[in-house]
Each structure stands twice: as C-alpha cells, then as structure tokens.
C-alpha positions in Angstrom: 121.5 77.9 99.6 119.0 79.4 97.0 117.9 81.3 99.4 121.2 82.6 100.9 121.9 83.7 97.2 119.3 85.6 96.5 119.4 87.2 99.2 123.0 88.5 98.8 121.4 89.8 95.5 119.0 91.8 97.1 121.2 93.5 99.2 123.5 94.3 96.1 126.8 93.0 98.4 127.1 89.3 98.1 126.8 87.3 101.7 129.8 85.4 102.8 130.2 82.0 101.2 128.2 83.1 98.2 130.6 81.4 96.2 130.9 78.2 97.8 127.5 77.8 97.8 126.6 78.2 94.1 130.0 76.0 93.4 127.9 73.1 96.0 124.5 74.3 94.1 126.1 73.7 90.7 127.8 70.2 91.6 124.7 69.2 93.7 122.2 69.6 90.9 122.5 65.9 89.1 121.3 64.7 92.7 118.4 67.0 93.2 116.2 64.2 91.1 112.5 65.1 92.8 110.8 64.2 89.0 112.2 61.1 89.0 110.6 60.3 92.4 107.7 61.8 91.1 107.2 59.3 88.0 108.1 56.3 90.1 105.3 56.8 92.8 103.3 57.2 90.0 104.1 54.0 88.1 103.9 52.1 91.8 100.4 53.5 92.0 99.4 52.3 88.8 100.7 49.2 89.9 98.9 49.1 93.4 95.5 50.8 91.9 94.7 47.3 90.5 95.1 45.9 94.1 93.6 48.6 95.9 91.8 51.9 95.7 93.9 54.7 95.5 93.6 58.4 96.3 96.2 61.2 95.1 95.8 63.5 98.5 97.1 67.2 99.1 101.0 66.1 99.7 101.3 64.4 96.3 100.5 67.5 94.6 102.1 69.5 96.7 104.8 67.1 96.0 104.7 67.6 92.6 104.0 71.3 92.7 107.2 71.2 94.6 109.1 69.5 91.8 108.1 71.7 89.1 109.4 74.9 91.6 112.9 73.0 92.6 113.0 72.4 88.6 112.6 76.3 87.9 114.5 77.2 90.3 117.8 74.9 89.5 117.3 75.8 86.0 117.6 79.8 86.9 120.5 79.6 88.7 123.9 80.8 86.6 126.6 78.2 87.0 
C-alpha cells in the first residue's frame, strides 16, 4: 500500500484507490506490531540462552532492521 502511495506521488496524479488505501494504512497501523515481536524473541532467547547456546544470525537483524524501517515508515505517513 506504501508503495502504491508513493508512487501516485511521484507521478503528481494520485493512483486509483489511493484513498482507500491510506484509510486501510491508517486503521491497520495498531496491528503492524513487528517491535513487539522483536522484544519477545529477545526475552525467549534470554530465557533459552541459559539452556543452550544461542546465535543472533543474519535474519534477526534483518528482522529488526526491518522493524525500525516499517516504524519510519508508518510514522511518515499523513493520516
């Protein structure tokens, strides 16, 4: 949907169903919860460190890297 958006915005003539789609952006927004994922993998690998041994491989930062840009990005869009 972001990318629909911005998209119409480049073109200076808004793509059909621009407006439906930021309405579903805006209203979708309290589900997008990514951080919260984020904090309980890391409280469960805390908890399974002790067990095991744990590495933090390329997907969980790119995870988290992921987070931070779906964070931005929510944040930037006008309501």
């Amino acid at each position: 949907g972001v990318v629909w958006l911005q998209f119409g915005l480049l073109r200076s003539r808004p793509m059909p169903f621009s407006r439906d789609i930021a309405r579903s952006l805006a209203h979708l927004a309290p589900w997008m919860m990514a951080d919260v994922f984020i904090i309980g993998a890391l409280v469960s690998l805390i908890k399974v460190a002790g067990i095991a041994q744990i590495e933090l491989g390329i997907s969980f930062w790119a995870f988290c890297a992921f987070a931070i840009l779906l964070l931005m990005t929510v944040q930037s869009i006008d309501a």
